[in-house]
PQR file with spaces between the fields and no chain letter, atoms N, CA, C, O and H, PARSE charges and radii, in Angstrom:
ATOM       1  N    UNK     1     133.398   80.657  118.427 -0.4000 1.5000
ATOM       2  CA   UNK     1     132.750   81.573  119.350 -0.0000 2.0000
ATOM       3  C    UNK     1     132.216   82.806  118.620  0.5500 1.7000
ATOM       4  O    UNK     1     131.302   83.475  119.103 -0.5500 1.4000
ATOM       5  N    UNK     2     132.823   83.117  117.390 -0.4000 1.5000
ATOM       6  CA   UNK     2     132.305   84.473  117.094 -0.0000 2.0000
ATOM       7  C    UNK     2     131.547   84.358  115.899  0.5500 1.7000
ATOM       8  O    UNK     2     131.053   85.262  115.225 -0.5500 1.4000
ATOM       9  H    UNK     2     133.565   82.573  116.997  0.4000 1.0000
ATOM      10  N    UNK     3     131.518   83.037  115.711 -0.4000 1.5000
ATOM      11  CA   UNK     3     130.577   82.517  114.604 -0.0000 2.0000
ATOM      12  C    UNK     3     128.726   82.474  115.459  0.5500 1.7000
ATOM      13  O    UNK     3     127.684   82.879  114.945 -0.5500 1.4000
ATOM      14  H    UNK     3     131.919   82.302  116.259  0.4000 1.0000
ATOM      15  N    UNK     4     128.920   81.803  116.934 -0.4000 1.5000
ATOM      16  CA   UNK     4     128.193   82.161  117.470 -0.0000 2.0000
ATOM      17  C    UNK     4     127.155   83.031  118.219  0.5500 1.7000
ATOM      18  O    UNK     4     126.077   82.830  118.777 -0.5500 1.4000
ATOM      19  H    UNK     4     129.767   81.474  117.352  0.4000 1.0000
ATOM      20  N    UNK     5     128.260   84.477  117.894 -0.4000 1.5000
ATOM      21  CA   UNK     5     128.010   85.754  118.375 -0.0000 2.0000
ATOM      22  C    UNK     5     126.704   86.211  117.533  0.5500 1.7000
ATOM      23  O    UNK     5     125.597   86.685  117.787 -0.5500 1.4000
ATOM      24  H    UNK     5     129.136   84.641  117.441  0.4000 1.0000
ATOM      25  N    UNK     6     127.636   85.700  116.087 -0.4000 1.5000
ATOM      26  CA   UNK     6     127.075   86.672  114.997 -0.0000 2.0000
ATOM      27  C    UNK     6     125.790   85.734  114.684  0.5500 1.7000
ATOM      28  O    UNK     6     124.746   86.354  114.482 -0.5500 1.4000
ATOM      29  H    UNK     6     128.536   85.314  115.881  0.4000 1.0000
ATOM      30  N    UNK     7     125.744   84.649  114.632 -0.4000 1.5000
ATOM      31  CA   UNK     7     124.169   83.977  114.693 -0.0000 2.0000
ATOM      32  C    UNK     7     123.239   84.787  115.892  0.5500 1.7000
ATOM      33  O    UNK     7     122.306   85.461  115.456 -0.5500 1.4000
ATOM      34  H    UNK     7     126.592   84.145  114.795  0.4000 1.0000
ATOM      35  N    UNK     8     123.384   84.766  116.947 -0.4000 1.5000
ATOM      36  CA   UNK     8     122.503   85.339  117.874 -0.0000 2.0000
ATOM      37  C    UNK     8     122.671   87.018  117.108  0.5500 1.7000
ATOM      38  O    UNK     8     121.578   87.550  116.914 -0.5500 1.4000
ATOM      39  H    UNK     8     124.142   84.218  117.302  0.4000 1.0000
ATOM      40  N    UNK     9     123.542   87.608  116.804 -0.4000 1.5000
ATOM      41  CA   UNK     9     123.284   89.082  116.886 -0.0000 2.0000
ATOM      42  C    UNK     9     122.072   89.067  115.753  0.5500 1.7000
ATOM      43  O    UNK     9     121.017   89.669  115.950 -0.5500 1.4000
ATOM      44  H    UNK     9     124.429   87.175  116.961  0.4000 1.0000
ATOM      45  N    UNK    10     122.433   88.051  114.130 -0.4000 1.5000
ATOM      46  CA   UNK    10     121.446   88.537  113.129 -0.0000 2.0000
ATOM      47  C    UNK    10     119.952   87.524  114.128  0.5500 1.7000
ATOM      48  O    UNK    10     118.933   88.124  113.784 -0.5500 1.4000
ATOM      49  H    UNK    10     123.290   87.561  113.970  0.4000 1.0000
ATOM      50  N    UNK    11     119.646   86.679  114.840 -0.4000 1.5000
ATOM      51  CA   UNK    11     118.694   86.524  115.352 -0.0000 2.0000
ATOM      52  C    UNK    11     117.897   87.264  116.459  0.5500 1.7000
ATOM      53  O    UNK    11     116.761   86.954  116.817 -0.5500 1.4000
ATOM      54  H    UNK    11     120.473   86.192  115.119  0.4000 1.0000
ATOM      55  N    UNK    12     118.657   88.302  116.963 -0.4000 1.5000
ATOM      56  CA   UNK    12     117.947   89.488  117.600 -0.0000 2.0000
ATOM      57  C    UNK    12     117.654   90.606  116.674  0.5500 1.7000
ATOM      58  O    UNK    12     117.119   91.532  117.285 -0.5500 1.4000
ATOM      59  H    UNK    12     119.580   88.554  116.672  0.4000 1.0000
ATOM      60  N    UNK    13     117.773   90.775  115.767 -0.4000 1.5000
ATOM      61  CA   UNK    13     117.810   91.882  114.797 -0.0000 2.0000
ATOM      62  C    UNK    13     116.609   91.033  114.047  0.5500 1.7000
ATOM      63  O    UNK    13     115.555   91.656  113.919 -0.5500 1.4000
ATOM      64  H    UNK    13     118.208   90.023  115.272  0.4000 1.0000
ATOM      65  N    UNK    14     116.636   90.013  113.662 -0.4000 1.5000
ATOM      66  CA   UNK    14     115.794   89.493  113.013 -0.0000 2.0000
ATOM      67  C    UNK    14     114.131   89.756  114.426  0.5500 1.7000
ATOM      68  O    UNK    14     113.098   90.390  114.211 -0.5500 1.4000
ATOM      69  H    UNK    14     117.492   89.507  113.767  0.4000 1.0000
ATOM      70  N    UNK    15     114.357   89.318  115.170 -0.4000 1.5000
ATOM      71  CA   UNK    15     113.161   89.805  116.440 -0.0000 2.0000
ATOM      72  C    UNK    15     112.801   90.938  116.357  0.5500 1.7000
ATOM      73  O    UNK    15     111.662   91.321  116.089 -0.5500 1.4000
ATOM      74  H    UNK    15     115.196   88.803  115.345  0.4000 1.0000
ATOM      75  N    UNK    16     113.477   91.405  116.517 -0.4000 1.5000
ATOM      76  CA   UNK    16     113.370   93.464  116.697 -0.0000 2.0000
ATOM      77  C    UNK    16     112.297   93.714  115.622  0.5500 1.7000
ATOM      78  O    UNK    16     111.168   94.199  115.701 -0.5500 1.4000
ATOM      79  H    UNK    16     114.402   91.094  116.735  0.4000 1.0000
ATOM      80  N    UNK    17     113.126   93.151  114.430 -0.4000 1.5000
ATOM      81  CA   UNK    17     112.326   93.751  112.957 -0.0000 2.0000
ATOM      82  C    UNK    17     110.989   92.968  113.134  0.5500 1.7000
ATOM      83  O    UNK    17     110.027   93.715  112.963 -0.5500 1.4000
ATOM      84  H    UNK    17     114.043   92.758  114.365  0.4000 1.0000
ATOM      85  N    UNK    18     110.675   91.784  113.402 -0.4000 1.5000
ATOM      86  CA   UNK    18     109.529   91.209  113.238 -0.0000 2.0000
ATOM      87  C    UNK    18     108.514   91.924  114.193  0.5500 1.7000
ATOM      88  O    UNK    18     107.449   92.289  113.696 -0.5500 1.4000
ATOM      89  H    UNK    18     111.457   91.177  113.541  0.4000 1.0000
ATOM      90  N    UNK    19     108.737   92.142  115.438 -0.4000 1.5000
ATOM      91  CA   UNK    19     108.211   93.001  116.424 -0.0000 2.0000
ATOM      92  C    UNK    19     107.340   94.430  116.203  0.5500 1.7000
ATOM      93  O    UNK    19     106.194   94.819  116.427 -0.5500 1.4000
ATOM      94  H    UNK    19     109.602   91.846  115.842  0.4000 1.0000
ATOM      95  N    UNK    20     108.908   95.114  115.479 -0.4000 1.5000
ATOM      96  CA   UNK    20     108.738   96.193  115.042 -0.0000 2.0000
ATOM      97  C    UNK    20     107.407   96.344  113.951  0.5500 1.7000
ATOM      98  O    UNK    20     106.573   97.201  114.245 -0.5500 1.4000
ATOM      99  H    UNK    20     109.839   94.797  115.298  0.4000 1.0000
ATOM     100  N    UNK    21     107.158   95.410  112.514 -0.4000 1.5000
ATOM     101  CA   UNK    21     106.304   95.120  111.716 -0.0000 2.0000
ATOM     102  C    UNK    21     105.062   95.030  112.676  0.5500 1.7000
ATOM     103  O    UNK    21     104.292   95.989  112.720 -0.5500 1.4000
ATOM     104  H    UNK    21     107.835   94.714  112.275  0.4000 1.0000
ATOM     105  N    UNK    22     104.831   93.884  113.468 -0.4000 1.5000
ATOM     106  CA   UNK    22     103.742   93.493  114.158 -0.0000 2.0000
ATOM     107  C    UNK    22     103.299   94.879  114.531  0.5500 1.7000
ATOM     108  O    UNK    22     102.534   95.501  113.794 -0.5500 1.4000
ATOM     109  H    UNK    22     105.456   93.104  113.433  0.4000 1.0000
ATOM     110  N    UNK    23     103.846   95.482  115.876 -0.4000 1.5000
ATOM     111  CA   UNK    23     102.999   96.049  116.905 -0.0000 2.0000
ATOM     112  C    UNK    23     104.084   97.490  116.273  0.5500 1.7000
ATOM     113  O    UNK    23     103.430   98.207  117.030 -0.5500 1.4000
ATOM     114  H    UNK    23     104.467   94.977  116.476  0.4000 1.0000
ATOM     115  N    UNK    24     104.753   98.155  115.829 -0.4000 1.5000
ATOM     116  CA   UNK    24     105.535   99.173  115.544 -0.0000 2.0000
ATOM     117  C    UNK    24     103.769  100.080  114.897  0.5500 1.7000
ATOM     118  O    UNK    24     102.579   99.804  115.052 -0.5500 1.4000
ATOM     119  H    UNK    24     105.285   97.573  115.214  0.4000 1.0000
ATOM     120  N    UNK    25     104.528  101.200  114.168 -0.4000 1.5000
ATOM     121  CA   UNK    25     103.407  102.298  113.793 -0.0000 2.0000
ATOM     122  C    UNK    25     102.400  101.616  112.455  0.5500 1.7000
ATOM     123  O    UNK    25     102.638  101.072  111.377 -0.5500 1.4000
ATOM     124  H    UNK    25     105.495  101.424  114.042  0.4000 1.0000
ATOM     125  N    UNK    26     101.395  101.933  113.090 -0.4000 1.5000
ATOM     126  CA   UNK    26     100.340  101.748  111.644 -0.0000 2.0000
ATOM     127  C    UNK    26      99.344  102.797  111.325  0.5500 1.7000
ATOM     128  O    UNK    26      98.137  102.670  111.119 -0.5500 1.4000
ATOM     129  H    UNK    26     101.201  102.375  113.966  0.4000 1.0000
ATOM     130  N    UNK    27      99.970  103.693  111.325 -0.4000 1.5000
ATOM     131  CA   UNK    27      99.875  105.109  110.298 -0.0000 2.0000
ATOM     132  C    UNK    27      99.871  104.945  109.284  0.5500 1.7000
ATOM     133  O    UNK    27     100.733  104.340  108.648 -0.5500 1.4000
ATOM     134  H    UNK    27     100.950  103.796  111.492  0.4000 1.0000
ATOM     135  N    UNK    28      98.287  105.755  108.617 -0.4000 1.5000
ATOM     136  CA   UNK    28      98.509  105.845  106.887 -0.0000 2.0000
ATOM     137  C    UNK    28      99.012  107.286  106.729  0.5500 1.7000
ATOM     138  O    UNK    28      98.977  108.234  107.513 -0.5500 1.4000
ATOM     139  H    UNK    28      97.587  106.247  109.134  0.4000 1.0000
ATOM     140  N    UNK    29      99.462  107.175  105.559 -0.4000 1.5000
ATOM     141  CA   UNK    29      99.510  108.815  104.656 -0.0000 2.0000
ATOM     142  C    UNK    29      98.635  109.588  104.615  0.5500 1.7000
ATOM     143  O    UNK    29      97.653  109.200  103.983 -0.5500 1.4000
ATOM     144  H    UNK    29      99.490  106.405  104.922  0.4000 1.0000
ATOM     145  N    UNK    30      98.574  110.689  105.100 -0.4000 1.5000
ATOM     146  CA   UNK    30      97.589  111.620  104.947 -0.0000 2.0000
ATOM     147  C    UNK    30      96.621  111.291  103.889  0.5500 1.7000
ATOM     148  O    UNK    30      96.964  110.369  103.148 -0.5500 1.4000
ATOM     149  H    UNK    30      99.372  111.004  105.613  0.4000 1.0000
ATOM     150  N    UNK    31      95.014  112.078  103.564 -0.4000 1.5000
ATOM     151  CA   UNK    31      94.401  111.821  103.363 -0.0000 2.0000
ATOM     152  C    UNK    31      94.070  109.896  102.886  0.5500 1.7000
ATOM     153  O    UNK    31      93.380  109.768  101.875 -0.5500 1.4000
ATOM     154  H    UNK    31      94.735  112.826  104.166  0.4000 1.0000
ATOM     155  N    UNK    32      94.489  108.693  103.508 -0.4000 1.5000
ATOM     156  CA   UNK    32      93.995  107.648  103.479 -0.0000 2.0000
ATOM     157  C    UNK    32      93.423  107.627  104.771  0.5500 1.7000
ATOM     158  O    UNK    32      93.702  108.386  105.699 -0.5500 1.4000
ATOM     159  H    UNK    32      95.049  108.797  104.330  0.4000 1.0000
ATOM     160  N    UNK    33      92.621  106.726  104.764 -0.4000 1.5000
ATOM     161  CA   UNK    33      92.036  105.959  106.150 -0.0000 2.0000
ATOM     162  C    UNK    33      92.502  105.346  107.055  0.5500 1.7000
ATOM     163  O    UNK    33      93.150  104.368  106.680 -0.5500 1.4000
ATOM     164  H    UNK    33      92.394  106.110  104.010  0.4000 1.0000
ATOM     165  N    UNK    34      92.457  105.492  108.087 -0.4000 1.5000
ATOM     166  CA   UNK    34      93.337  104.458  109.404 -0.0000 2.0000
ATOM     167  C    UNK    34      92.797  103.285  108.661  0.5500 1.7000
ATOM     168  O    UNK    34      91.915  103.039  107.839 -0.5500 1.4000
ATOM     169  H    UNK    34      91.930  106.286  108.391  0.4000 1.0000
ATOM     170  N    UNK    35      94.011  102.493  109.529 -0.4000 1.5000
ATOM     171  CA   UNK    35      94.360  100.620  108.981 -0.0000 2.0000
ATOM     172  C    UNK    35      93.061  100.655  109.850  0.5500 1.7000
ATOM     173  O    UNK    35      92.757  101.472  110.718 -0.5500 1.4000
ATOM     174  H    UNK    35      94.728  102.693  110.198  0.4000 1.0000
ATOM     175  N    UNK    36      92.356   99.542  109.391 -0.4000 1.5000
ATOM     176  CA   UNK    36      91.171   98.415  110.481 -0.0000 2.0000
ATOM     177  C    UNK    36      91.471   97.464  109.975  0.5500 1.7000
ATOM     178  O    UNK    36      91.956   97.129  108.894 -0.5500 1.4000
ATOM     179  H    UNK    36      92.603   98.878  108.685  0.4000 1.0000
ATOM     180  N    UNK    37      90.879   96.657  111.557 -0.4000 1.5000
ATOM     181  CA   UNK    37      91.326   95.065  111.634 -0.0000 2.0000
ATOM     182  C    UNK    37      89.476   94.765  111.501  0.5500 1.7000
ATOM     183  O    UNK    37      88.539   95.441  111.925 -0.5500 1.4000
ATOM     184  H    UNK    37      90.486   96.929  112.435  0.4000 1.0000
ATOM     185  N    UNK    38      89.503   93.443  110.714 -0.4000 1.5000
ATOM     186  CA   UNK    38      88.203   93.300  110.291 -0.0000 2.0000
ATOM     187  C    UNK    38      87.901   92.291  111.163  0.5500 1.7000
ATOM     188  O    UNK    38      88.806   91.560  111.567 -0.5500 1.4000
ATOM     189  H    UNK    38      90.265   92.894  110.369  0.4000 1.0000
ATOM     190  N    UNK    39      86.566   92.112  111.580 -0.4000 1.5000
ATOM     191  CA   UNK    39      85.599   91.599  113.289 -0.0000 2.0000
ATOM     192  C    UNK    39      84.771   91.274  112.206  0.5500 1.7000
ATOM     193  O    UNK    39      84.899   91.215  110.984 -0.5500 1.4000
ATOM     194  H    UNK    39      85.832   92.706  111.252  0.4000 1.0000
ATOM     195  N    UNK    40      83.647   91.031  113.246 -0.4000 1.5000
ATOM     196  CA   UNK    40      82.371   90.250  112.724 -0.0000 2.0000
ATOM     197  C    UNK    40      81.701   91.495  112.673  0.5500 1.7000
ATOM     198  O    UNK    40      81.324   91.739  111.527 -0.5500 1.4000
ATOM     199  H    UNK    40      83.543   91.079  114.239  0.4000 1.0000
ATOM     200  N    UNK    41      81.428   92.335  113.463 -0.4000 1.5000
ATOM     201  CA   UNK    41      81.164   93.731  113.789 -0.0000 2.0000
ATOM     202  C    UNK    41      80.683   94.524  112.822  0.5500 1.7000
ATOM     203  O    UNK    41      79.575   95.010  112.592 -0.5500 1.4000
ATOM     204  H    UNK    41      81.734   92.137  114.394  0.4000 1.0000
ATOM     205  N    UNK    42      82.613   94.589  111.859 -0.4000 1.5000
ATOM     206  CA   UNK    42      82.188   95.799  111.203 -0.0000 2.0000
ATOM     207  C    UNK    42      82.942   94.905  109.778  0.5500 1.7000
ATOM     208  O    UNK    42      84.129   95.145  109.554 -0.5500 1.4000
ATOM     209  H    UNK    42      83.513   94.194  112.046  0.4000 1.0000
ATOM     210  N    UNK    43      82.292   94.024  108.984 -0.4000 1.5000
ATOM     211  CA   UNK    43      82.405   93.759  107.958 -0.0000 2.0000
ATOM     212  C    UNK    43      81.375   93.891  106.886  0.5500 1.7000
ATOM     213  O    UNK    43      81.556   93.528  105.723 -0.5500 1.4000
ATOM     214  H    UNK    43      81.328   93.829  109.167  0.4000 1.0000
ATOM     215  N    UNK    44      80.287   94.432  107.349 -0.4000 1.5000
ATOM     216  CA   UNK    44      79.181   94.887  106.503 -0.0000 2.0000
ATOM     217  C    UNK    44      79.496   95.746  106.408  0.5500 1.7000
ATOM     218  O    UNK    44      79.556   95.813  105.180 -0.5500 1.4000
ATOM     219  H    UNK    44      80.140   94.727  108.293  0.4000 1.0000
ATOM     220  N    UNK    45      79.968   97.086  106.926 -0.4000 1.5000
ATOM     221  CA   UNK    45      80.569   98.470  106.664 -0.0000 2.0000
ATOM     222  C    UNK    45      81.846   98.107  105.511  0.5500 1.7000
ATOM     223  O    UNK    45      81.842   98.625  104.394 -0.5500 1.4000
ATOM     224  H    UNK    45      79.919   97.031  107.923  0.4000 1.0000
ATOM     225  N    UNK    46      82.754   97.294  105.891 -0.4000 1.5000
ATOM     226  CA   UNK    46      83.990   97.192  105.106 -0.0000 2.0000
ATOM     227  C    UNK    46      83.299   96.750  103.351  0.5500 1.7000
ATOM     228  O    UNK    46      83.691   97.320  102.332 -0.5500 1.4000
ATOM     229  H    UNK    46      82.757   96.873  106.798  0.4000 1.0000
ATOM     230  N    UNK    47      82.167   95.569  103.367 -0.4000 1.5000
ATOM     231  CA   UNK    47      82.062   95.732  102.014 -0.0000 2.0000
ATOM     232  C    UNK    47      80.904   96.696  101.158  0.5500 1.7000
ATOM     233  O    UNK    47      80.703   96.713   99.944 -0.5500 1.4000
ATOM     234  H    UNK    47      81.848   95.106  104.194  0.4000 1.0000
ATOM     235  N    UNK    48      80.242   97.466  102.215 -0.4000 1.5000
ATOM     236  CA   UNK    48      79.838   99.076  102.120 -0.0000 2.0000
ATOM     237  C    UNK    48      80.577   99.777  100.839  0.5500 1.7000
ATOM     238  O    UNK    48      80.269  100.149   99.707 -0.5500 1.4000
ATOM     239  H    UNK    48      80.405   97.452  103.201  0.4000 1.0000
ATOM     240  N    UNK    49      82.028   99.732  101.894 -0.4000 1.5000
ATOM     241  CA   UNK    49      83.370  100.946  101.428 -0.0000 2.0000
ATOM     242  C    UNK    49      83.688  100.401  100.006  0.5500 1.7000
ATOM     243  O    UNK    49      83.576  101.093   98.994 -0.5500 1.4000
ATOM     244  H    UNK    49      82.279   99.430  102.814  0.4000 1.0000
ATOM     245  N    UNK    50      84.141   98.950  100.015 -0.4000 1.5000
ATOM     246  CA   UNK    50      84.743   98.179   99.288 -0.0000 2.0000
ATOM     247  C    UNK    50      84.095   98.386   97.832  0.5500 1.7000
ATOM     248  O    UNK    50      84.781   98.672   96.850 -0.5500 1.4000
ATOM     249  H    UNK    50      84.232   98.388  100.837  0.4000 1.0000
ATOM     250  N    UNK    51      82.426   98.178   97.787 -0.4000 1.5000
ATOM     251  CA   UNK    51      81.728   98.119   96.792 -0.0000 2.0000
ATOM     252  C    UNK    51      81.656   99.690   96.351  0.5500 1.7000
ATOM     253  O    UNK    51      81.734  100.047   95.175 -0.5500 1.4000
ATOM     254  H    UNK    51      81.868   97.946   98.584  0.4000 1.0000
ATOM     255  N    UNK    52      81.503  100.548   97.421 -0.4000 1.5000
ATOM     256  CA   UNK    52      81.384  101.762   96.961 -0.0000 2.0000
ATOM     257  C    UNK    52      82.593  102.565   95.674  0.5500 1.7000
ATOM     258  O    UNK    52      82.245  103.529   94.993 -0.5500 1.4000
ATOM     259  H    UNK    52      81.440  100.257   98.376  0.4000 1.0000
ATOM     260  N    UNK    53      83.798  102.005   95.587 -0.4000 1.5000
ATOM     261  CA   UNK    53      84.894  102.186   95.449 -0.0000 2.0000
ATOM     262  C    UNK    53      84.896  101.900   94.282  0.5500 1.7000
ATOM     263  O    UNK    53      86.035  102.038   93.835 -0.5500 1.4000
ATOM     264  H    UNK    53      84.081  101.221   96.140  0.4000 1.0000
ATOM     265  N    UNK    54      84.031  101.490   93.371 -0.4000 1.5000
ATOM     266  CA   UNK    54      83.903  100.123   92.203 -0.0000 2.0000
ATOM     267  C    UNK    54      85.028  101.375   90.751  0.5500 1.7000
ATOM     268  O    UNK    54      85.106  100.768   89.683 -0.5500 1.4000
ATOM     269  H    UNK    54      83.106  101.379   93.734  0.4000 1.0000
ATOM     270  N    UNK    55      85.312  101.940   90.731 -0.4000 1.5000
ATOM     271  CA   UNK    55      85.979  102.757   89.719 -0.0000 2.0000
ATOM     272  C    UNK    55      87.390  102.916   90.206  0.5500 1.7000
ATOM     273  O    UNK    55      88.257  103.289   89.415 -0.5500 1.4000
ATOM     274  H    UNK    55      85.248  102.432   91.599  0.4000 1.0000
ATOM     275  N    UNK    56      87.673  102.655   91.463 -0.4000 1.5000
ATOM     276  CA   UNK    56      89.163  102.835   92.043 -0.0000 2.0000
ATOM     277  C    UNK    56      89.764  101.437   92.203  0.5500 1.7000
ATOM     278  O    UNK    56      89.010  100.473   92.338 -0.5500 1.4000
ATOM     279  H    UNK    56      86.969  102.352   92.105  0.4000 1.0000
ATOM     280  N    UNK    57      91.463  101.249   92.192 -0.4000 1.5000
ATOM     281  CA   UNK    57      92.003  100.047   92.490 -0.0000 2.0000
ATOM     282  C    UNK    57      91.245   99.926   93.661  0.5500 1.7000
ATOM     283  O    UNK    57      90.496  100.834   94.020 -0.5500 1.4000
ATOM     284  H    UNK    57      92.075  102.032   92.083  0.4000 1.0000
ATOM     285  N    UNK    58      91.373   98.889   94.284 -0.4000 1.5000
ATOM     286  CA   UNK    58      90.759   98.262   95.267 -0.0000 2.0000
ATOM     287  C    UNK    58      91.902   96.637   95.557  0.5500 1.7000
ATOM     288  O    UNK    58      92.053   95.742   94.726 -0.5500 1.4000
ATOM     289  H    UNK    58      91.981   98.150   93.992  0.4000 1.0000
ATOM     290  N    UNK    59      92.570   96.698   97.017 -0.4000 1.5000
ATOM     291  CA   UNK    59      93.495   95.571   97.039 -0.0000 2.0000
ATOM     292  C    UNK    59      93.110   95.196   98.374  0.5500 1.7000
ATOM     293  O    UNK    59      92.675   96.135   99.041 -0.5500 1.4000
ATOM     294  H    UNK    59      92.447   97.425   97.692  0.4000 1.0000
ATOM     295  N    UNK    60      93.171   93.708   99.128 -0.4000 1.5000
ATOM     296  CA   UNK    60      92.490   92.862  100.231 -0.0000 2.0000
ATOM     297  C    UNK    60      93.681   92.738  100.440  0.5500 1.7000
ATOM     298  O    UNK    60      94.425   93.026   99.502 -0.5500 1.4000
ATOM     299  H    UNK    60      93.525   92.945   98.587  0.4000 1.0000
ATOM     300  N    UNK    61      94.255   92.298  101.650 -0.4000 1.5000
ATOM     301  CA   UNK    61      95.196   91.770  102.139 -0.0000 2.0000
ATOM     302  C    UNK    61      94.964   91.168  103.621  0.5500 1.7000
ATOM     303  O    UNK    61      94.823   91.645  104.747 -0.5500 1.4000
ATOM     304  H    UNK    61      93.650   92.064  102.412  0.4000 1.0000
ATOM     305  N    UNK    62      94.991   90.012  103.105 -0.4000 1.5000
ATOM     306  CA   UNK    62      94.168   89.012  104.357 -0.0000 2.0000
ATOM     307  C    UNK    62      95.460   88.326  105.093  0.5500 1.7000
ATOM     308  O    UNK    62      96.330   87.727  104.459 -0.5500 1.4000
ATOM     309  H    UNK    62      95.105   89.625  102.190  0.4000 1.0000
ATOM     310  N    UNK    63      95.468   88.474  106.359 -0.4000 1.5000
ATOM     311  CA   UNK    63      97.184   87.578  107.139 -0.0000 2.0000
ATOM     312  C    UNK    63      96.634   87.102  107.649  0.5500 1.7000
ATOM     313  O    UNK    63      95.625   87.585  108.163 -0.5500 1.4000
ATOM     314  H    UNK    63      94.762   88.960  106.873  0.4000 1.0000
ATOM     315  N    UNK    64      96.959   86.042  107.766 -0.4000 1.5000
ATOM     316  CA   UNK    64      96.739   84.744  109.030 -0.0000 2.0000
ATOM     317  C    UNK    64      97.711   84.711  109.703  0.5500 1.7000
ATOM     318  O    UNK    64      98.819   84.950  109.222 -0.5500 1.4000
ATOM     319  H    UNK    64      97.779   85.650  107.349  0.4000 1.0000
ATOM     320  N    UNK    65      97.500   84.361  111.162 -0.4000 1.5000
ATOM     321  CA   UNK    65      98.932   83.646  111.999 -0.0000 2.0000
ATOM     322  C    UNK    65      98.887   82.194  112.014  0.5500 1.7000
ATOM     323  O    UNK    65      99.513   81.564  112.867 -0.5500 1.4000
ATOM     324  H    UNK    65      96.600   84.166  111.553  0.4000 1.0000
ATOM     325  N    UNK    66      98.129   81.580  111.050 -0.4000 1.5000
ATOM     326  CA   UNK    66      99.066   80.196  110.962 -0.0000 2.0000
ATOM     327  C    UNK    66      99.325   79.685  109.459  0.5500 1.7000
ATOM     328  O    UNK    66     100.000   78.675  109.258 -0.5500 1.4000
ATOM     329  H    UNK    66      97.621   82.092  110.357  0.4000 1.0000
């Protein structure tokens, strides 16, 4: 029974945190740019920024949900 407890407790904690990541704060550090989610929209602007940047690191980070 308390083997069972403790599976469900680290599997709600494990939720929380995944939750939390997803939809929790996505605040940058002062002087950076708010996070954007890239559309069809505004991806000519994004490689605008991207190319403009050509002397600074520069890092992509592409997520999929599947």
């Amino acid at each position: 029974m308390m083997r069972r407890r403790t599976l469900w407790l680290f599997f709600a904690i494990g939720i929380v945190t995944i939750g939390f990541y997803l939809w929790g704060s996505s605040s940058t550090p002062p002087g950076q740019p708010p996070l954007v989610s890239l559309s069809e929209a505004n991806v000519s602007q994004f490689r605008q920024s991207f190319n403009a940047a050509i002397s600074n690191t520069r890092i992509v980070l592409l997520l999929s949900p599947t």
